[in-house]
C-alpha positions in Angstrom: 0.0 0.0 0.0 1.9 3.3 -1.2 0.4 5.7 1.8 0.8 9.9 2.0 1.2 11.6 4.9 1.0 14.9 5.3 2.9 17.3 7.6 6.3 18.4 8.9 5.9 18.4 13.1 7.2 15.9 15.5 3.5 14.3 15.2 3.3 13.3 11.9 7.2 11.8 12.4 6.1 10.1 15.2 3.1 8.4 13.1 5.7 7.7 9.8 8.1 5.9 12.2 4.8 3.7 13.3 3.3 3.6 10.0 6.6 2.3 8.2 6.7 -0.5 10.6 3.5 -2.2 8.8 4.0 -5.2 6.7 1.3 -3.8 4.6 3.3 -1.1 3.7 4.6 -0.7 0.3 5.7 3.4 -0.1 5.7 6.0 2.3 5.5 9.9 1.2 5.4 12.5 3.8 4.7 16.1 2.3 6.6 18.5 3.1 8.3 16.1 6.3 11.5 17.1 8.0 15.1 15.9 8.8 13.3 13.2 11.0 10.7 11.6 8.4 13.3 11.2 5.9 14.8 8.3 8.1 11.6 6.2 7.4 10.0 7.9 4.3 10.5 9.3 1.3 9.8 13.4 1.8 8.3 15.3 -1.0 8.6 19.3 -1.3 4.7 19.6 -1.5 2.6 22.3 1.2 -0.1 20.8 2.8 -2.3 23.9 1.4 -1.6 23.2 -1.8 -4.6 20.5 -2.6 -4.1 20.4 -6.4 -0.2 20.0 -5.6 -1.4 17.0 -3.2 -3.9 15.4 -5.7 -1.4 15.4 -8.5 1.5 14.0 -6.1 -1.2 11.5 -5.1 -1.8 10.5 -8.8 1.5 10.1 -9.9 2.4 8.1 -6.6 -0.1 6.0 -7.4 -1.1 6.9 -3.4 -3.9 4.2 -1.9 -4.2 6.3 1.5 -3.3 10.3 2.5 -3.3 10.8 6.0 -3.7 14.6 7.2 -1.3 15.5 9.9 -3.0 19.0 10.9 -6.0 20.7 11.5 -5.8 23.9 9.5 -5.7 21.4 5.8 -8.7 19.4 7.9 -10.5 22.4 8.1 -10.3 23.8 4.4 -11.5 20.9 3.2 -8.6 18.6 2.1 -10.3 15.0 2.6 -13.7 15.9 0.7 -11.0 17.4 -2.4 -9.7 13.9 -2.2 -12.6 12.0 -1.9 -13.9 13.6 -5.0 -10.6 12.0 -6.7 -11.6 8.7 -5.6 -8.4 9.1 -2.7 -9.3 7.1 0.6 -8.4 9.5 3.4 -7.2 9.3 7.2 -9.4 12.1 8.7 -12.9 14.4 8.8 -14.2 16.1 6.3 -15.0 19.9 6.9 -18.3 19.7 7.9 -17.1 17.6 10.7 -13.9 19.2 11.4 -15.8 22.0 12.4 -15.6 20.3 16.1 -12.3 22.2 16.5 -12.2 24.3 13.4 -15.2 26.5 15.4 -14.9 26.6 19.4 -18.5 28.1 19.4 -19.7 24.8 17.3 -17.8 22.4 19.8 -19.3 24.5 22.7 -22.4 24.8 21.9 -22.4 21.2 20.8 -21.4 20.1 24.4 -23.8 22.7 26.1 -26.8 20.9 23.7 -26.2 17.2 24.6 -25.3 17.7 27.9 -20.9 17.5 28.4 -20.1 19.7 31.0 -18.1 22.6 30.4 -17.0 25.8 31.3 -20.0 28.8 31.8 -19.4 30.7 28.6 -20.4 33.6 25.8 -20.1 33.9 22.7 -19.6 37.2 20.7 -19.1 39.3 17.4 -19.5 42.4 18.8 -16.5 44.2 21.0 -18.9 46.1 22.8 -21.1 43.1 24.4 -17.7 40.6 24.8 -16.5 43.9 27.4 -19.9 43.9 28.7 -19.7 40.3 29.3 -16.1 40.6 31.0 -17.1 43.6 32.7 -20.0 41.0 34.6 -18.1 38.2 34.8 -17.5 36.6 38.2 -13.6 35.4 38.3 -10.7 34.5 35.7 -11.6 34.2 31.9 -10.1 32.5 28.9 -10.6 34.5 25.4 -10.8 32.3 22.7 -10.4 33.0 18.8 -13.8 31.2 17.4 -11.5 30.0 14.7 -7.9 28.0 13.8 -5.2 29.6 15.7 -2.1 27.6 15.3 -2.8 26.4 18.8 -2.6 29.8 19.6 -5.6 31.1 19.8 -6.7 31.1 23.4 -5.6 33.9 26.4 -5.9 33.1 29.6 -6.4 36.0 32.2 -6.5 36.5 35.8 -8.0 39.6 36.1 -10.3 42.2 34.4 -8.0 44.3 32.8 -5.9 41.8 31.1 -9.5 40.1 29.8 -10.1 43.0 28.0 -6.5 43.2 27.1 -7.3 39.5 25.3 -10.8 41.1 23.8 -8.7 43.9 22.3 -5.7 42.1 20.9 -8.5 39.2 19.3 -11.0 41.5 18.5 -9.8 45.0 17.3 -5.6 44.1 16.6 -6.9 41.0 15.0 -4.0 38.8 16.1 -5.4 35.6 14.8 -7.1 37.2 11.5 -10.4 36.0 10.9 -10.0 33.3 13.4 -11.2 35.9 16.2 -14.1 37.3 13.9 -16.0 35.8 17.1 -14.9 34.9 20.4 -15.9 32.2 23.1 -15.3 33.9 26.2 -15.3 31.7 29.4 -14.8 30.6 32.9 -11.3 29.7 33.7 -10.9 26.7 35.1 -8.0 25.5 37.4 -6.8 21.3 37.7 -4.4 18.9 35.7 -5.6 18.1 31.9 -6.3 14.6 30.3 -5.9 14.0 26.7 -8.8 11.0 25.1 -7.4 10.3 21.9 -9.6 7.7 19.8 -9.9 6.0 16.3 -13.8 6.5 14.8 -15.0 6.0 11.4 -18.2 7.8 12.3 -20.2 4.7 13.7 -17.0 2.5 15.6 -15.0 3.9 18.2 -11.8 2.5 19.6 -10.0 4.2 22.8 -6.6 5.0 22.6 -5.1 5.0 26.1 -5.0 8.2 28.3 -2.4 11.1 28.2 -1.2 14.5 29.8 0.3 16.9 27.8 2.3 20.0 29.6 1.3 23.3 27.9 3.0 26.6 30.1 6.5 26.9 29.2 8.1 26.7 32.3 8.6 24.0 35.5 5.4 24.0 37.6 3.2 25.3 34.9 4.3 28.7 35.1 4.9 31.5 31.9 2.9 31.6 28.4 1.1 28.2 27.2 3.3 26.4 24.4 1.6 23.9 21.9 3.1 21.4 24.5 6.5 20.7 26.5 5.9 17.2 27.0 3.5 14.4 27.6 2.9 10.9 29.4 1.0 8.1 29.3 -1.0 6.4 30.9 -1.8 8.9 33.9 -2.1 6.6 36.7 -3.8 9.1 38.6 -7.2 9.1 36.3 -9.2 6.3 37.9 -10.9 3.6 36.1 -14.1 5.4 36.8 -13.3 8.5 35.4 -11.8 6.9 32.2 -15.3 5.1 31.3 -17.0 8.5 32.2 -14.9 10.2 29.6 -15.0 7.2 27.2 -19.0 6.8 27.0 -20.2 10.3 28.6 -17.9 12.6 26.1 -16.0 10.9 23.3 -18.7 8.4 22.5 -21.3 10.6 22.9 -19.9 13.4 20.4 -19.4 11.3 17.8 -22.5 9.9 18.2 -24.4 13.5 17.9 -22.1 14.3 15.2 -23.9 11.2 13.2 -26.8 11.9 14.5 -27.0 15.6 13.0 -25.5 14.2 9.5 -21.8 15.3 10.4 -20.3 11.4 10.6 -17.1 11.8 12.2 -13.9 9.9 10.2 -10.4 9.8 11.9 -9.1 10.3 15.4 -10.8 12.6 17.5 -9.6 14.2 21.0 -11.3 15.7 23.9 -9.0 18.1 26.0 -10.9 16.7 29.8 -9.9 19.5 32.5 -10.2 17.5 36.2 -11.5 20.0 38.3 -12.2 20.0 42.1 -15.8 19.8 41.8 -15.8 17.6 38.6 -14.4 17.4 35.2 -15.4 19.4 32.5 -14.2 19.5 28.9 -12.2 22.1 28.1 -12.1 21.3 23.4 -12.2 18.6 21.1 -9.6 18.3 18.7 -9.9 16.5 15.1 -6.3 15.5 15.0 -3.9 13.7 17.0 -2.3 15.5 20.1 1.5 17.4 19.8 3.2 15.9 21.6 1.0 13.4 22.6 1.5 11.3 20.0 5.0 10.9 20.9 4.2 9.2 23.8 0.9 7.3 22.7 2.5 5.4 19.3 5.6 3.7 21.0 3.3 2.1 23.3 1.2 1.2 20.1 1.3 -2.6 19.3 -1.2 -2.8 16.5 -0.2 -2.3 13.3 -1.2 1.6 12.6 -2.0 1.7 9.0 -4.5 -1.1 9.1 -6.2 1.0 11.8 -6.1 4.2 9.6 -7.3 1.9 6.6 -10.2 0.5 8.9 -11.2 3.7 9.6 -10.9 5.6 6.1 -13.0 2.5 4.8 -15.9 2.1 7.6 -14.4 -0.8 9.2 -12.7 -0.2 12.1 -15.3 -2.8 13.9 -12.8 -5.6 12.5 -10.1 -4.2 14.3 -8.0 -5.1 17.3 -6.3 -2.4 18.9 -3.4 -3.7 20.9 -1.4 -1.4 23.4 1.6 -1.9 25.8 1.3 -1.8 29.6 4.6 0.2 29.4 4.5 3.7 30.3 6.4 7.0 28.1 7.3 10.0 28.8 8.5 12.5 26.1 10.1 15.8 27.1 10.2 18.9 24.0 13.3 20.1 23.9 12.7 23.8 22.3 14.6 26.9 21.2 15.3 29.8 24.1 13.0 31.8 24.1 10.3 30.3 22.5 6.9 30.7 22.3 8.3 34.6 21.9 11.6 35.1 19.6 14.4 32.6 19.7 17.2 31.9 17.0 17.1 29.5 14.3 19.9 27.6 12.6 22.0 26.5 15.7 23.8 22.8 15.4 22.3 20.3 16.9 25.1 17.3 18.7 24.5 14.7 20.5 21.4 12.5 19.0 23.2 9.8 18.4 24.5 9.3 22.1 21.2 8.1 22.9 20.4 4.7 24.4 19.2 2.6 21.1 15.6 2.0 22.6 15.0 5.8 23.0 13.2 7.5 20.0 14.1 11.3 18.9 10.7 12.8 16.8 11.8 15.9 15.2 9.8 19.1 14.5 12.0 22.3 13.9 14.4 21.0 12.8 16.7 21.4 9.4 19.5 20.1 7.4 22.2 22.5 5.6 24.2 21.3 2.5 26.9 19.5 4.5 24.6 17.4 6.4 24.7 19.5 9.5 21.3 19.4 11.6 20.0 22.7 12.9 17.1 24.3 14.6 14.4 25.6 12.7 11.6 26.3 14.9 10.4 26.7 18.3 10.0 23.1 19.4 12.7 21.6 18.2 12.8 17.7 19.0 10.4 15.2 21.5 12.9 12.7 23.0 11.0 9.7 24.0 11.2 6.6 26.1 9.4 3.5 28.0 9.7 2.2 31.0 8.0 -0.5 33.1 6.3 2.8 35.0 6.2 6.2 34.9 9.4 6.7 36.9 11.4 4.4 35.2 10.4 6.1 31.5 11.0 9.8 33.4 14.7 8.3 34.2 15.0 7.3 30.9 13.8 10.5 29.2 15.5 12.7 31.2 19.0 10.9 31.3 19.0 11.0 27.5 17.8 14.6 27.0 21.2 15.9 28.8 23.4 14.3 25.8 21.9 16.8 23.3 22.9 20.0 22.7 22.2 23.5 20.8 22.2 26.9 21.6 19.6 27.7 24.1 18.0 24.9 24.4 15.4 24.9 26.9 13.1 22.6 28.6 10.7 21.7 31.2 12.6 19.1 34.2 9.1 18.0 35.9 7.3 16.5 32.8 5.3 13.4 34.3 7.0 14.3 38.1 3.4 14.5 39.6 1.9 12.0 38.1 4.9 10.1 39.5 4.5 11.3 43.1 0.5 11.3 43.1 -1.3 7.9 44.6 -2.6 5.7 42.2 
């Protein structure tokens, strides 16, 4: 099966290094990919925006299956251009990608079937989002209705910097047409659960539970990031919980998408916020988690592109999803300064010092004529690694992150530590 995937990030390196492992496999394309991809695939100098670039690549490759890395290609409408070409495709089309492509959708989706969420308004109108703050009873988040690049949400702790966040989304337009509306709502405070899962709008089969680290810094402190680091499984979300957010959330979204005549196709996420007086969902994503992924496909046993295949031809129900009891940690190690300004181009030593059974995803990173790998972006590289538990993977992680250097290079030294020290 010659198979397309498209994207440059750690994620979609992560899922080449699982999907080249199938026997099934015949060719694997990733479009554009990076430094890391080209290990296990064959990278192609085609932008995921470009759909007539991507249906004539897929034509000439003689391509059986694209699978779409990203939301922003999700959301424009990518998989219904290939499905018009006759293209089986990993992933929603854009009626149904409008679960993350529109936080007003997804919200008022969970406020009509009944998932709890955050107390929330919505608004296209400056004057009635500061009315709204202006009334509010404690902290707010101010979301961009639209795609932001993962971007697109401010969280305040007061008054004045709400309407700080109203008028850099709303008047500066710092996310374009993505804040044409905002979702303005109750902040909420409590560690964050990731609920991947495979659908192909009817069929739904759990992926095992993650954390992802957004803030920047140690403790969760500074500016969200798209994410520092994840783990998996956290040992701290009882078995309770996990079939509440199985049945009560994922299950029961994708079942309203089908019923409104939205079937849902491709791996769907909520973000699940555990609060002190209960959980609430915070989004739902229509692609896999960054850098979740890193830590949910090494523990993957199944082969991943007869799951994708299952699912981009309605048959995921004769599927067996296997998964490791091991747990993994990956830690992001990024550029200084980043999510602000930090330099690119900076050589990169010491990946191959790494233990053999530790895995390196790369994301921003770049090679120069002479072979020389370098930074070229903000998150730079996911390092990897299992363990029998969660302290044993941390050890693991951690011991192998200090052999790599570059200029700058910053990251977070408690990824998993409380999960570690909380009682199962």
């Amino acid at each position: 099966m010659n198979v397309l995937l498209l994207g440059s990030g750690a994620r979609e390196h992560a899922i080449a290094w699982k999907l080249s492992q199938s026997p099934k496999l015949t060719s694997l394309y990733v479009a554009p990919g990076n430094p890391g991809t080209a290990d296990v695939a064959t990278n192609l100098p085609v932008s995921v925006d470009d759909f007539e670039a991507i249906v004539r690549t897929c034509k000439e490759q003689r391509i059986d299956l694209v699978v779409v890395g990203s939301e922003g290609p999700l959301a424009a409408g990518l998989v219904d251009r290939l499905l018009v070409e006759g293209i089986a495709a990993f992933g929603p089309a854009k009626s149904a990608a409008i679960i993350e492509s529109s936080k007003v959708f997804s919200k008022q989706l969970m406020a009509r079937i009944g998932i709890p969420t955050a107390t929330f308004g919505v608004f296209d109108n400056e004057a009635a989002a500061r009315k709204y703050v202006d009334q509010a009873d404690g902290s707010l988040v101010i979301k961009a209705d639209g795609l932001a690049v993962g971007k697109g949400a401010i969280v305040t702790d007061s008054s004045a910097a709400a309407h700080e966040a109203v008028t850099t989304i709303m008047r500066d337009r710092a996310f374009g047409a993505a804040g044409d509306r905002v979702v303005i709502e109750q902040r909420l405070y409590g560690p964050e659960v990731s609920a991947h899962a495979f659908t192909d709008g009817q069929t739904v089969a759990h992926m095992p539970f993650s954390c992802d680290h957004k803030p920047v810094f140690d403790g969760d402190q500074g500016p969200n990031t798209g994410g520092m680091g994840a783990y998996s499984p956290p040992g701290w979300f009882s078995d309770a919980d996990q079939q509440w957010a199985r049945e009560s959330v994922t299950e029961a979204a994708i079942k309203a998408m089908y019923d409104a005549g939205l079937p849902y196709k491709g791996v769907l996420y909520p973000g699940i916020l555990c609060a002190n007086d209960g959980m609430m969902v915070l989004e739902f994503n229509s692609r896999f988690g960054d850098p979740e992924a890193q830590v949910l496909f090494p523990r993957l046993e199944s082969d991943l592109l007869e799951v994708m295949w299952a699912v981009a031809n309605n048959k995921l129900a004769e599927v067996e999803l296997r998964w490791s009891d091991e747990a993994c940690v990956g830690v992001v190690l990024a550029s200084g300064g980043y999510p602000a300004k930090y330099k690119t181009g900076l050589p990169i030593e010491g990946i191959d010092e790494l233990d053999p059974d530790v895995l390196v995803f790369h994301a921003g990173t770049a090679r120069q004529e002479d072979g020389t790998l370098v930074t070229s972006g903000g998150r730079v590289l996911t390092v990897s690694a299992l363990g029998p538990d969660l302290q044993a993977a941390r050890d693991k992680a951690y011991r192998n992150v200090e052999r790599i250097r570059f200029e700058g290079m910053h990251y977070r030294r408690d990824i998993g530590a409380r999960a570690v020290a909380a009682p199962n």
